[in-house]
NUKOL-814855 format. One line per field, with one value per residue: y, z, x of N, C-alpha, C, O, CB in turn; chain; residue in one letter. Coordinates in steps of 0.2 Angstrom, whole numbers, always signed. Glycine has a CB too. Example, Ala and Ser with C-alpha at 12.3 -4.5 7.8 and 13.67 -1.06 7.14 Angstrom:
% residues 2
ny	[-28|-11]
nz	[+39|+35]
nx	[+66|+64]
cay	[-22|-5]
caz	[+39|+36]
cax	[+62|+68]
cy	[-16|+0]
cz	[+39|+39]
cx	[+66|+64]
oy	[-17|+6]
oz	[+42|+40]
ox	[+71|+67]
cby	[-22|-3]
cbz	[+45|+29]
cbx	[+57|+70]
chaine	[A|A]
residu	[A|S]
***
This chain:
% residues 163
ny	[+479|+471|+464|+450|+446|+442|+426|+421|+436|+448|+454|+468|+472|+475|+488|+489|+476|+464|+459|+444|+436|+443|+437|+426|+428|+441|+452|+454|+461|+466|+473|+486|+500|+511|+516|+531|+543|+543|+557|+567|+561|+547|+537|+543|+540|+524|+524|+529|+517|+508|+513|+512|+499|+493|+501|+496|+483|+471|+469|+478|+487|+481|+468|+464|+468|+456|+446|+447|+445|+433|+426|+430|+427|+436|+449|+461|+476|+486|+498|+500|+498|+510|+519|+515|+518|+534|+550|+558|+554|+545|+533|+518|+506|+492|+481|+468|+463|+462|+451|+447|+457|+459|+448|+447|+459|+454|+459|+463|+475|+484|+478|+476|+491|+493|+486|+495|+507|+504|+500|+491|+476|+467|+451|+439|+428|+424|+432|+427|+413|+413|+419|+409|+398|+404|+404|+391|+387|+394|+385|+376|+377|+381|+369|+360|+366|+363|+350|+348|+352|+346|+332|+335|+336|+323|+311|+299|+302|+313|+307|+300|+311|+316|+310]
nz	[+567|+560|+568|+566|+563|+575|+580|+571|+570|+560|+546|+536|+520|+507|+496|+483|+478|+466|+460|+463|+455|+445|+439|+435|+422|+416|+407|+413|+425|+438|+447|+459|+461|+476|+488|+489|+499|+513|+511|+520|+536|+540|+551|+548|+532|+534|+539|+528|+520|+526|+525|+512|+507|+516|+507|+499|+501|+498|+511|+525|+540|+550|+547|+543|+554|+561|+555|+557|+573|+571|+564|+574|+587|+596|+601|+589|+586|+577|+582|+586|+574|+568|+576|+571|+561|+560|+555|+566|+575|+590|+591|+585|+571|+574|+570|+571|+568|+554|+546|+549|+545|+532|+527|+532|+524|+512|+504|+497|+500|+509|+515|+504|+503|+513|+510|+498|+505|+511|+501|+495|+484|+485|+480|+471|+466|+448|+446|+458|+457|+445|+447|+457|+448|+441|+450|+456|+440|+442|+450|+444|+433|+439|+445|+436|+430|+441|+442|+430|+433|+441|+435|+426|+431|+436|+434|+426|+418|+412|+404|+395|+387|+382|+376]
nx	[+705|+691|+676|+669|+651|+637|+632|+617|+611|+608|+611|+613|+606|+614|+614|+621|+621|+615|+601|+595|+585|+587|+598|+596|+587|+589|+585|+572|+563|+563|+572|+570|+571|+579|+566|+556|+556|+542|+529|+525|+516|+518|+512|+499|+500|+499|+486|+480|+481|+475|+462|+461|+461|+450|+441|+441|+436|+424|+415|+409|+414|+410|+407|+420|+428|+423|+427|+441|+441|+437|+451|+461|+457|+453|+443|+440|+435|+422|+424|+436|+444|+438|+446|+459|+459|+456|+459|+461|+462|+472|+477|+489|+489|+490|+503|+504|+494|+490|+491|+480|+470|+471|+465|+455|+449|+453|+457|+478|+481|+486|+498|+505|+508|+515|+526|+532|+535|+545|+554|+552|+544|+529|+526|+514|+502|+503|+513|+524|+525|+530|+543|+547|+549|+560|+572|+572|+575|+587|+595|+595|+604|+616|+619|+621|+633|+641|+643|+647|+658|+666|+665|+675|+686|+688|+700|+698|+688|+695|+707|+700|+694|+704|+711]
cay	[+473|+471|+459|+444|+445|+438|+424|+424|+443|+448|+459|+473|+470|+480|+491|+487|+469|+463|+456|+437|+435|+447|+433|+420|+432|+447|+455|+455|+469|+463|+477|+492|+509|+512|+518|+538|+543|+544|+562|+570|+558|+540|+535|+542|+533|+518|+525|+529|+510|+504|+515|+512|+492|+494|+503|+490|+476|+468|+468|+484|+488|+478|+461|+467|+467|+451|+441|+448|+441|+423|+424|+431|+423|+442|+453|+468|+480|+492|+505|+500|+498|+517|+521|+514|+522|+540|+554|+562|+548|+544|+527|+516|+500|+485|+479|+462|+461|+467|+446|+445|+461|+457|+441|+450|+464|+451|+461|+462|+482|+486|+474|+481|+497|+495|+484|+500|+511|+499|+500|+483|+474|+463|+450|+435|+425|+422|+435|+423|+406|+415|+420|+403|+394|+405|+402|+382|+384|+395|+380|+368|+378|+383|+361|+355|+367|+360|+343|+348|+355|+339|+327|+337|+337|+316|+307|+294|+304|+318|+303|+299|+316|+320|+304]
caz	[+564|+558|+571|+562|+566|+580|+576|+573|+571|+554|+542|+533|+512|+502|+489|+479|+476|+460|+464|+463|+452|+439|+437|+430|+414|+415|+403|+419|+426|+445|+451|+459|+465|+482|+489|+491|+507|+513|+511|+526|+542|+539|+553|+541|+527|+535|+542|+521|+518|+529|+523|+503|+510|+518|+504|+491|+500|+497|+518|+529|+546|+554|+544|+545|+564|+564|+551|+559|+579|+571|+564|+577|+593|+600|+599|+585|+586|+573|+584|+585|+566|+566|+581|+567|+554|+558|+557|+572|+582|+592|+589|+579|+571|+578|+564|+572|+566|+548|+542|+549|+542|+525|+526|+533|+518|+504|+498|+502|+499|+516|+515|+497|+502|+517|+507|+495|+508|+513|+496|+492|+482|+485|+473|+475|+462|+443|+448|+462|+454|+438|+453|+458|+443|+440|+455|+452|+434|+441|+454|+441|+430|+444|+449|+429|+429|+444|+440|+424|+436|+444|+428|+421|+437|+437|+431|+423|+410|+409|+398|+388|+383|+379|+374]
cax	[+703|+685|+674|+664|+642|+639|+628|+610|+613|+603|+614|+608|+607|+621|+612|+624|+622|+611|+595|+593|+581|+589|+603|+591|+582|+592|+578|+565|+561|+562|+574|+566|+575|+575|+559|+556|+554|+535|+531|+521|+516|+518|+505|+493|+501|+495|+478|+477|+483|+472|+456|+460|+460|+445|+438|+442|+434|+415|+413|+409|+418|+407|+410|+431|+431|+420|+433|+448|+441|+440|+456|+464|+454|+452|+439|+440|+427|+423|+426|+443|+444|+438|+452|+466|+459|+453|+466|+462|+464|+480|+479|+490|+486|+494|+505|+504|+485|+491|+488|+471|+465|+472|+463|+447|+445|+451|+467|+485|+484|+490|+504|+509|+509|+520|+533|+533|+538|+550|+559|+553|+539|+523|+524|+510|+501|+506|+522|+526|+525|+536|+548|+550|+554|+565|+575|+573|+581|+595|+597|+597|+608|+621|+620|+623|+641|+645|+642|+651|+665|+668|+668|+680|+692|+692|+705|+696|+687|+700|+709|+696|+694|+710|+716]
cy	[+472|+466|+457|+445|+441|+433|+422|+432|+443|+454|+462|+472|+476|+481|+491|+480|+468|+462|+448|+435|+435|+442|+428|+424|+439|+455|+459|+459|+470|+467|+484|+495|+509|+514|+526|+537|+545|+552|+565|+565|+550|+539|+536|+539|+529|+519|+525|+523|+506|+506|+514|+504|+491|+497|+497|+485|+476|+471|+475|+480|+483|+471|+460|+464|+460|+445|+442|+444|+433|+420|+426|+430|+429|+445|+460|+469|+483|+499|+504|+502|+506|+521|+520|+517|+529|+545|+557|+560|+546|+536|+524|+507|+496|+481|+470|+457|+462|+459|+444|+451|+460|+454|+444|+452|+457|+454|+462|+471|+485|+484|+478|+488|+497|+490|+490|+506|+507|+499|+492|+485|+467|+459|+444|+436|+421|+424|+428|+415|+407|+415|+414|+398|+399|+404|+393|+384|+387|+390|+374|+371|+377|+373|+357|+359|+364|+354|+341|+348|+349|+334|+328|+335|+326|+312|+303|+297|+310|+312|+301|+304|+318|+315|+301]
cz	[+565|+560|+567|+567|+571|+576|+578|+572|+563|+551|+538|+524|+510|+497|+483|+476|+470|+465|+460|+455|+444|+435|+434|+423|+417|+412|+409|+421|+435|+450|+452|+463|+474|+485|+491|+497|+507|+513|+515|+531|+538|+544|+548|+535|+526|+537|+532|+518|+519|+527|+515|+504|+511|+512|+498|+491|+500|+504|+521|+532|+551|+553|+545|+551|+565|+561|+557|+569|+577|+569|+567|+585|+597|+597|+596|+584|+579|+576|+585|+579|+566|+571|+576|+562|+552|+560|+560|+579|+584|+592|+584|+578|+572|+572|+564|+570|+558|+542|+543|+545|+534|+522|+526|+528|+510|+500|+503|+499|+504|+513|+509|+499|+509|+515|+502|+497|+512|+506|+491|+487|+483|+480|+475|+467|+455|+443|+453|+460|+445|+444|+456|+455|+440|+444|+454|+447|+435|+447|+449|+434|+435|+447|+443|+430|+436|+443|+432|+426|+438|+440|+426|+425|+438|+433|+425|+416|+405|+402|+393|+384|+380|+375|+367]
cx	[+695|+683|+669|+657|+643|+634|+621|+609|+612|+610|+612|+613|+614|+616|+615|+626|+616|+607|+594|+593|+583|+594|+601|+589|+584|+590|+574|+568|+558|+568|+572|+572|+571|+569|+562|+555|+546|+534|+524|+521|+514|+513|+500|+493|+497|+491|+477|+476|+477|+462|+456|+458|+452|+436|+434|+438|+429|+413|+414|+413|+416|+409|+420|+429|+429|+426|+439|+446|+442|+445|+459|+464|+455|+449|+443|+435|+428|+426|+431|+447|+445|+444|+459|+467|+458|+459|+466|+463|+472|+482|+482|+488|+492|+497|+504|+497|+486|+490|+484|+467|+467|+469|+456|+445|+447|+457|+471|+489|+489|+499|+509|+512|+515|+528|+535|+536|+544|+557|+558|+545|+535|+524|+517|+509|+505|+516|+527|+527|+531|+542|+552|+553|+557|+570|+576|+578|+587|+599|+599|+604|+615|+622|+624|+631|+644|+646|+648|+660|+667|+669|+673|+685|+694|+695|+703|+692|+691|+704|+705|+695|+699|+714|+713]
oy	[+474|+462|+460|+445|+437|+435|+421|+433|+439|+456|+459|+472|+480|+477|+493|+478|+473|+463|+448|+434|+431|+443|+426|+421|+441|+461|+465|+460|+473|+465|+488|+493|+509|+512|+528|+532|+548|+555|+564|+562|+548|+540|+532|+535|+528|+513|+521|+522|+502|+502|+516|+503|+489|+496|+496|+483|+480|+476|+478|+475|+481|+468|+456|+458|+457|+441|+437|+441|+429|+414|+424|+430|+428|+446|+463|+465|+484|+504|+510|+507|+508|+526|+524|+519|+531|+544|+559|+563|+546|+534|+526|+504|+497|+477|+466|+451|+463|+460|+439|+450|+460|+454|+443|+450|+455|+451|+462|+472|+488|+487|+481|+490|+501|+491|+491|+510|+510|+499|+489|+490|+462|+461|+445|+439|+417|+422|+424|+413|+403|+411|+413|+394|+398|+401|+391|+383|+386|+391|+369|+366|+372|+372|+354|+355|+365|+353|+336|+346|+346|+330|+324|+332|+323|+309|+303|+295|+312|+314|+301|+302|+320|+316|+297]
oz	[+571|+557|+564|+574|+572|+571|+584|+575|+559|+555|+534|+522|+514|+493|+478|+472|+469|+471|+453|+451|+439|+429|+429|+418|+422|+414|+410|+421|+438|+455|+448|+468|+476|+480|+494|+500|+502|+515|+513|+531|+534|+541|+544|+533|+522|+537|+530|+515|+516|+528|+513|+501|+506|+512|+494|+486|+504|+503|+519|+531|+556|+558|+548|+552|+570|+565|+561|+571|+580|+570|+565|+589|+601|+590|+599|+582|+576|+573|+585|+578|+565|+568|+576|+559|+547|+564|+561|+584|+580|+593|+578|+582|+571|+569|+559|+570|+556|+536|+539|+542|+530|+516|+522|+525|+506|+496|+509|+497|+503|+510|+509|+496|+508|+517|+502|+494|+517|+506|+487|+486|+482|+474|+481|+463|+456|+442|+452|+462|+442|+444|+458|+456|+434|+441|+452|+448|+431|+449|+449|+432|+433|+452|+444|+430|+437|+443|+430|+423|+435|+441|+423|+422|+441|+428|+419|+411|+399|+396|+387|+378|+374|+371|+364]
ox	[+693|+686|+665|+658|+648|+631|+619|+603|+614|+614|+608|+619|+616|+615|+613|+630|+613|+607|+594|+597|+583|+595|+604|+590|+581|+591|+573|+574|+554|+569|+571|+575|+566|+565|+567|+553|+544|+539|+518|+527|+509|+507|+497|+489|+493|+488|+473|+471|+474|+457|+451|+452|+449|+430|+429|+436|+426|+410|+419|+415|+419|+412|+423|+428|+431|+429|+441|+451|+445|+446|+465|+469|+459|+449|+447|+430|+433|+428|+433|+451|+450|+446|+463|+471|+458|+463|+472|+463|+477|+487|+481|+486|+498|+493|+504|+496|+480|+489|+482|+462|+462|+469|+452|+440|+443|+460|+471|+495|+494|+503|+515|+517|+519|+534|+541|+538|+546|+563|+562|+542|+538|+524|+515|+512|+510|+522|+532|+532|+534|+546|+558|+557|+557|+575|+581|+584|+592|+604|+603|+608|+618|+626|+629|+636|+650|+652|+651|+665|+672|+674|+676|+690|+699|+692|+706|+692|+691|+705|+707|+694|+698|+718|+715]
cby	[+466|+471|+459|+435|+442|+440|+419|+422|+444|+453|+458|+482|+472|+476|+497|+490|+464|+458|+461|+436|+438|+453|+430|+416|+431|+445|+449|+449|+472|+453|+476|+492|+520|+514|+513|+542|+550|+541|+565|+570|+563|+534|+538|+548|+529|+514|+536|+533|+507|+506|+522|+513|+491|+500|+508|+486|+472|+457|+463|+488|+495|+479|+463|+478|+474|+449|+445|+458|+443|+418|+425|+436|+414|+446|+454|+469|+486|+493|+508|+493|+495|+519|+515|+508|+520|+543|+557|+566|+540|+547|+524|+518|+499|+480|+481|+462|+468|+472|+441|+444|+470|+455|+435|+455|+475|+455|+469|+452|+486|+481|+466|+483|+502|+494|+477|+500|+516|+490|+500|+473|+475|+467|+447|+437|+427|+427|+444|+423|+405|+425|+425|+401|+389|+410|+404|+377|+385|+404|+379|+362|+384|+391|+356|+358|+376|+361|+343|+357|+361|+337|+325|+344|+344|+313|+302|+289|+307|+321|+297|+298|+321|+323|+297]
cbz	[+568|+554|+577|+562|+560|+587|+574|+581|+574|+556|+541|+538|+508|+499|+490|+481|+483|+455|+464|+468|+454|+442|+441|+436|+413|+411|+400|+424|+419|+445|+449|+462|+459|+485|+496|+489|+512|+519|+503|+525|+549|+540|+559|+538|+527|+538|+549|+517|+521|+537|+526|+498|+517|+524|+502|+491|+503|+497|+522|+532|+548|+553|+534|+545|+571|+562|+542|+559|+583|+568|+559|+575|+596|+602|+604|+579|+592|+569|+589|+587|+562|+567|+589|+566|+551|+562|+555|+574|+580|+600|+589|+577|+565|+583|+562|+580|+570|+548|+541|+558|+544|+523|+532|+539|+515|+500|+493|+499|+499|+524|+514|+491|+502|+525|+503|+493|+511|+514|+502|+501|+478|+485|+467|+481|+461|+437|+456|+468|+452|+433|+458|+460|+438|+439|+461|+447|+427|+441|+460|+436|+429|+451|+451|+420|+426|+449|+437|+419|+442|+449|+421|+417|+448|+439|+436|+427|+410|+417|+400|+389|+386|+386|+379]
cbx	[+706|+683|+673|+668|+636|+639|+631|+609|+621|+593|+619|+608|+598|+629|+612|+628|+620|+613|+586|+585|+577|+592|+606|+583|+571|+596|+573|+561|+555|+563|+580|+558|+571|+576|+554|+552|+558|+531|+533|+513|+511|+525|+504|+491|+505|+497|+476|+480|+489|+476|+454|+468|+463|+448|+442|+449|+435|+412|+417|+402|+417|+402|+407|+437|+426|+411|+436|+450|+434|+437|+457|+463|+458|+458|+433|+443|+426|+417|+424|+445|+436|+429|+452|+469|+455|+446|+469|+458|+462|+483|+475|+497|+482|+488|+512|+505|+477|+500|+491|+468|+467|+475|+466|+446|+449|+443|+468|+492|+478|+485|+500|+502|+502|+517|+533|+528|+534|+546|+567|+552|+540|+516|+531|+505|+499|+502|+523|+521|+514|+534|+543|+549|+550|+565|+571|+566|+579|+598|+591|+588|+607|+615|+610|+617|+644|+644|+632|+649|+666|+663|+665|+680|+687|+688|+707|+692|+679|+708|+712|+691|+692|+715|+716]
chaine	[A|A|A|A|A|A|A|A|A|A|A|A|A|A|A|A|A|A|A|A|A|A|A|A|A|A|A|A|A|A|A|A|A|A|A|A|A|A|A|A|A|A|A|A|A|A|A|A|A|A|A|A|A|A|A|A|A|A|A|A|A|A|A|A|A|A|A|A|A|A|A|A|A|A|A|A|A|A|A|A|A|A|A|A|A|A|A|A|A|A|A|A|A|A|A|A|A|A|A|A|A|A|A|A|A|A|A|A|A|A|A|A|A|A|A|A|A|A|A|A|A|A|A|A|A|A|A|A|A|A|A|A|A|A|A|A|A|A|A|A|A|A|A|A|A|A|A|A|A|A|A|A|A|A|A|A|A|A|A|A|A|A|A]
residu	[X|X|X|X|X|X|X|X|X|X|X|X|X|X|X|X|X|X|X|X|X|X|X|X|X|X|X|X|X|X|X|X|X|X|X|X|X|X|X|X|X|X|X|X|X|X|X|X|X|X|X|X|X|X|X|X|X|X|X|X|X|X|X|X|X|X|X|X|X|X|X|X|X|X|X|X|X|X|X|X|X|X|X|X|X|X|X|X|X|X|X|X|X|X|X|X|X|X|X|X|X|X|X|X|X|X|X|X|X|X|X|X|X|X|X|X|X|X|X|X|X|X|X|X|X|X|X|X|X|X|X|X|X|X|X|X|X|X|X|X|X|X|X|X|X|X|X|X|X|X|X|X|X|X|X|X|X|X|X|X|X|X|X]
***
């Protein structure tokens, strides 16, 4: 006999389930294939994530480490910066810092790139704001046939209808 989760106890997605979204506009194009596997050493992945980031934004290393200390109320150096990011360093970057550095350069490259090797996707803005009113209207879809289900099941208009 198969024991029931305990509770509080996270259970892992089924690859075989639709995706959400997909239920509301069928059309959209909101289901992705699992992720490949990273191919060489994932630390560097994220040392590359973390230096495409870095690349991308207006602010040197210097400016990053100063953003990331006030958002984080702990000093980051650049020499730290240069400790998460160089490949001959044994350091890795502290994923716990990974919403202040995002915040610091300006983009949510990092972030992207490790939901991407997750199997998932980043969405944010116009996607994100499409993404939820889709969800609303299959809430209010999914509310109207119940609403439908329940008039139909009471007595009092079952005769009117039928009568």
């Amino acid at each position: 006999m198969q024991q029931r989760a305990q509770k509080g106890r996270r259970r892992h997605a089924d690859p075989r389930q639709l995706d959400f979204l997909g239920l509301v506009d069928p059309a959209a194009e909101t289901f992705l294939p699992p992720a490949a596997p990273v191919e060489g050493d994932p630390d560097q992945h994220v040392r590359d994530l973390l230096n495409d980031a870095i690349k991308a934004s207006p602010l040197d290393r210097d400016q990053i480490a100063a953003c990331m200390t006030v958002v984080i109320g702990r000093e980051v150096t650049k020499a730290m910066l240069d400790c998460w990011t160089g490949a001959s360093r044994p350091h890795r970057f502290p994923m716990s810092m990974a919403p202040a550095f995002c915040q610091a350069v300006g983009n949510t490259m990092l972030l992207a790139g490790l939901a991407e090797m997750s199997g998932c996707r980043l969405i944010e803005g116009f996607e994100l704001q499409q993404a939820r009113l889709r969800q609303i209207n299959l809430y209010i879809r999914i509310a109207k046939q119940e609403a439908r289900r329940i008039t139909d099941a009471m007595p009092l208009f079952q005769g009117a209808r039928h009568g």
